[in-house]
C-alpha positions in Angstrom: 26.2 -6.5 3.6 22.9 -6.8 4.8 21.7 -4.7 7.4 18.5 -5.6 10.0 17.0 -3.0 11.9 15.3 -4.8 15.2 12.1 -3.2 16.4 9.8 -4.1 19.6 10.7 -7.6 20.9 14.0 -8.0 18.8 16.4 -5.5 20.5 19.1 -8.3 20.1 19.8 -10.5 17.2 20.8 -13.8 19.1 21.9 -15.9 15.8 24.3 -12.8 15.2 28.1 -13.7 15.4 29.2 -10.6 16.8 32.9 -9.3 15.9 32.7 -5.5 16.7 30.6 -2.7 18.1 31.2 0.4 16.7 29.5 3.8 18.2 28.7 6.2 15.6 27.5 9.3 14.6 26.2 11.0 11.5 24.9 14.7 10.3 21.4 14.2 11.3 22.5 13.5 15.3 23.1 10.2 16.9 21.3 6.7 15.9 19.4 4.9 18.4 22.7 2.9 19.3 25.8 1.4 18.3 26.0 -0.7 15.4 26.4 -4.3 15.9 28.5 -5.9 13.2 28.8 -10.1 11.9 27.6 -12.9 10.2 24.8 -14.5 10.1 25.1 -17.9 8.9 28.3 -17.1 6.0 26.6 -13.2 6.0 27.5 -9.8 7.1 25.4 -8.3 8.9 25.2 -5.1 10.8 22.0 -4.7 13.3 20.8 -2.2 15.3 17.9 -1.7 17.5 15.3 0.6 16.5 14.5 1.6 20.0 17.7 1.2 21.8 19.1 -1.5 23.6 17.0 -0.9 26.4 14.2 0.0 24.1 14.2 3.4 25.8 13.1 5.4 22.4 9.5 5.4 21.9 8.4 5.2 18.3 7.9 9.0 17.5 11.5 9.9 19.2 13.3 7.5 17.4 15.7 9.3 15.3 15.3 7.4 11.6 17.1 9.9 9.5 20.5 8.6 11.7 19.7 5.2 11.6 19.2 4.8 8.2 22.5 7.0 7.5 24.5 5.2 9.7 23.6 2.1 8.1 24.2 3.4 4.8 28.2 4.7 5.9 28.1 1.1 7.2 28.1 -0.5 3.8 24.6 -1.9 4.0 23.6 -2.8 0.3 19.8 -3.6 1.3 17.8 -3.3 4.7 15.0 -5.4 6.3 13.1 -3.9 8.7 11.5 -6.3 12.0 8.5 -4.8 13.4 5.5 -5.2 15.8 2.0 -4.6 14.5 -1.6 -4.9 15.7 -3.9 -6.9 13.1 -6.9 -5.3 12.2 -8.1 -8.3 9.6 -9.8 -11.2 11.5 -6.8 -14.0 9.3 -4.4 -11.9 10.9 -4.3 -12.7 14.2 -1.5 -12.7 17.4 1.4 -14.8 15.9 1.2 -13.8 12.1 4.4 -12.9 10.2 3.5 -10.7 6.9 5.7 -9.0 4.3 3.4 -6.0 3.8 3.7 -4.5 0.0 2.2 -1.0 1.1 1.6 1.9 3.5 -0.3 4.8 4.6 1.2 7.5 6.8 -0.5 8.7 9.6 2.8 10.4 10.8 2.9 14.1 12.2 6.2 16.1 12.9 9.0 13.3 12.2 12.2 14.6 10.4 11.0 12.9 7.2 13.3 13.8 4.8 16.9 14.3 3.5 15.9 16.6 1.4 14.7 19.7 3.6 17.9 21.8 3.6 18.1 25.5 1.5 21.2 24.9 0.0 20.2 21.7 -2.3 17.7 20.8 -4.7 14.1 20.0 -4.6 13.8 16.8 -4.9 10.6 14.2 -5.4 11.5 9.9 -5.3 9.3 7.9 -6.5 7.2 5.8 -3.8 4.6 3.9 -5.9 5.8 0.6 -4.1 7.5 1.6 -1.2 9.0 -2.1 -0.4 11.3 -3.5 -2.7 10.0 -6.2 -4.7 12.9 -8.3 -4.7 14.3 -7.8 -1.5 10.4 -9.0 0.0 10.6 -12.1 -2.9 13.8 -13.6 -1.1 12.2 -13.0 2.1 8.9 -15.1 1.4 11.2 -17.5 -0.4 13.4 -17.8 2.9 10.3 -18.4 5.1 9.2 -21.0 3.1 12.2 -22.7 3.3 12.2 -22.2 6.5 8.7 -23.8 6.9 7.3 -20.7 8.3 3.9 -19.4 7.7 3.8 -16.1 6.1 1.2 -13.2 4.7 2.3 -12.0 1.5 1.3 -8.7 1.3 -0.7 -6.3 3.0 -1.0 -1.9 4.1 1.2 -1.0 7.2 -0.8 1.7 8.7 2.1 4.1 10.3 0.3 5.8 13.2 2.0 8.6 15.2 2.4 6.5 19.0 2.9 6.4 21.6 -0.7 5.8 22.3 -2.9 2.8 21.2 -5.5 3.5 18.9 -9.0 3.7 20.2 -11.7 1.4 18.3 -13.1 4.3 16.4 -9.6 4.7 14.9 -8.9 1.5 14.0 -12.2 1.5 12.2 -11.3 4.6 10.0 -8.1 2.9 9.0 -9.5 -0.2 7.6 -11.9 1.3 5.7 -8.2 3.4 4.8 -7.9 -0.1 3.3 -5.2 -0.7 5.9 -4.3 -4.6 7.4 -2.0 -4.0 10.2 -1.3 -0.9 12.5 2.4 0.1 13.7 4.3 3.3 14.6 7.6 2.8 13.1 7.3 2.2 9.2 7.4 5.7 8.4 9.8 7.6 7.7 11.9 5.0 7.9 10.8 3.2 4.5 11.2 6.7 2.5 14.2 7.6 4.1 15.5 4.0 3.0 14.4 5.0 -0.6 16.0 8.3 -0.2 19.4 7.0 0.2 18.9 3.8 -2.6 19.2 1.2 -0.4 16.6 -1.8 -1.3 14.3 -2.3 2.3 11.4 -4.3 3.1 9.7 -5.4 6.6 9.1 -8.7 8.4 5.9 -7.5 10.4 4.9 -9.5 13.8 1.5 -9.0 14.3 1.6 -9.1 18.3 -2.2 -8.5 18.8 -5.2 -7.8 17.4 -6.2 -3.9 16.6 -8.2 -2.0 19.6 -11.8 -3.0 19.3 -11.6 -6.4 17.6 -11.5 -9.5 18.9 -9.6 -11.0 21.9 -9.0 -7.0 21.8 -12.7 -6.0 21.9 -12.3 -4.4 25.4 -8.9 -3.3 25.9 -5.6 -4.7 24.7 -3.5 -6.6 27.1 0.5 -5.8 26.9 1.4 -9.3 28.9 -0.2 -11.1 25.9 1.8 -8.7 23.7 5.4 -9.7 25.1 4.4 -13.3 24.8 3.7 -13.1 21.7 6.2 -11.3 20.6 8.4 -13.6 22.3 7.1 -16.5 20.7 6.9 -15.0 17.2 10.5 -13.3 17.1 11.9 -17.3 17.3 10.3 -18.0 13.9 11.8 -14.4 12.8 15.4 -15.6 13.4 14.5 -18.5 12.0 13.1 -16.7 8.4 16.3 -14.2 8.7 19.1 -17.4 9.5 17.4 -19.2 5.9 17.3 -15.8 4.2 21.4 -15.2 4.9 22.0 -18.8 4.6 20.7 -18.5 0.9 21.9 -15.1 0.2 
C-alpha cells in the first residue's frame, strides 16, 4: 500500500476512491487527522493531510512522529510526501514540480526522533541520501509518462515556520547550497527512515524565495494559492500515472 501525505494546497486527494475513514491514534499522540483509505487507479492508498483537513496545523505544530506511525500501523510499504516550497534558483520558478534528492535542516524543537526514550538503545540511521532512490526513479518515470515537466533533483531547505524568510535569509541558504525553501520536510523524512519505510517528495514550488524575483519586495499569498491550485492538477496527474503503473 502506498501511502501520500498531502501538504499545503493538497488537503484532499480528489482522484482517491474513498472506502473508509478510520480515526486513529498512536503512542506519540494523535496524527494530524483521520486516515483516508482507497485506490487510486487499481492502488491502495491511504492519505492524510499534513495539516489537517482544515489545514489548521501550522508546519512547526504538526505532529510528524504520529503521522508517520500511523501510516506505518496502516500497512503503508513506501510514502511520498506533496509539498509547497519557495524557489530560490531563477529555473525554478512558481509552477515547478521537483523530486529533491537532499536536505538541510534548519529545524529547532520538533520531536525528531523515535529514538529519545531511556529505556531503549542508542541508536544512529544512516541519512547519506535521505530520499529513496527508487521510490523518486518511479516518480520521475510516472511524470514523464504523464507528460509533466519535472526537476530532478535538488536541496529542500527545512526552515522552522511559520514565518517567511526575510531576503538576508534566503541568501544564507543558497550559498547553504540549498534550491527550494519549505517547513515540513524535516523530521518527517528521518522519521520515515526511522521506521523503514521507502519516502520521497513531489515538491510545488508555489513562489519564488523572499528577495528574488516577482518576490523582490514582498511575497504575495493570493499568487501562492493560485499557484498551488494550478500546480496540484499536474500532481494528481504524476501520482494517478505513478499508481496506474505501480
Amino acid at each position: 500500500m502506498i501511502a501520500i501525505i498531502g501538504g499545503s494546497g493538497l488537503s484532499q486527494l480528489s482522484n482517491l476512491d474513498i472506502t473508509r475513514r478510520e480515526v486513529v491514534r498512536t503512542p506519540y499522540g494523535e496524527p494530524s487527522g483521520a486516515l483516508l483509505f482507497g485506490h487510486l487507479c487499481d492502488q491502495q492508498t491511504v492519505f492524510i493531510a499534513r495539516h489537517g483537513y482544515g489545514h489548521t496545523i501550522p508546519p512547526h505544530g504538526v505532529n510528524y512522529r504520529a503521522n508517520l506511525w500511523a501510516l506505518k500501523e496502516a500497512g503503508a510499504k513506501e510514502i511520498i510526501s506533496v509539498a509547497s516550497v519557495g524557489g530560490i534558483q531563477d529555473h525554478l520558478g512558481p509552477g515547478v514540480l521537483m523530486v529533491p534528492d537532499q536536505i538541510i535542516d534548519y529545524t529547532w524543537g520538533r520531536k525528531a526522533t523515535y529514538f529519545d526514550g531511556v529505556d531503549g538503545p542508542v541508536v544512529h540511521v544512516d541519512f547519506t541520501d535521505p530520499y529513496d532512490a527508487s521510490l523518486r526513479a518511479r516518480i520521475l518515470a510516472a511524470a514523464r509518462n504523464a507528460g509533466e515537466a519535472i526537476v530532478d533533483g535538488g536541496t529542500y531547505a527545512a526552515t522552522q515556520g511559520p514565518r517567511l524568510e526575510t531576503a538576508a535569509e534566503v541568501t544564507r541558504l543558497e550559498r547553504d547550497g540549498a534550491h527550494v525553501i519549505g517547513m515540513t520536510g524535516m523530521p518527517e523524512a528521518v522519521l520515515a527512515r526511522e521506521l523503514g519505510i521507502p519516502y520521497a517528495a513531489i515538491v510545488v514550488v508555489v513562489n519564488q524565495a523572499a528577495g528574488r524575483g516577482s518576490s523582490a519586495h514582498g511575497i504575495q499569498m493570493a499568487d501562492i494559492e493560485a499557484t498551488a491550485k494550478t500546480a496540484m492538477v499536474r500532481v494528481h496527474n504524476v501520482l494517478q500515472h505513478f499508481c496506474t503503473n505501480c
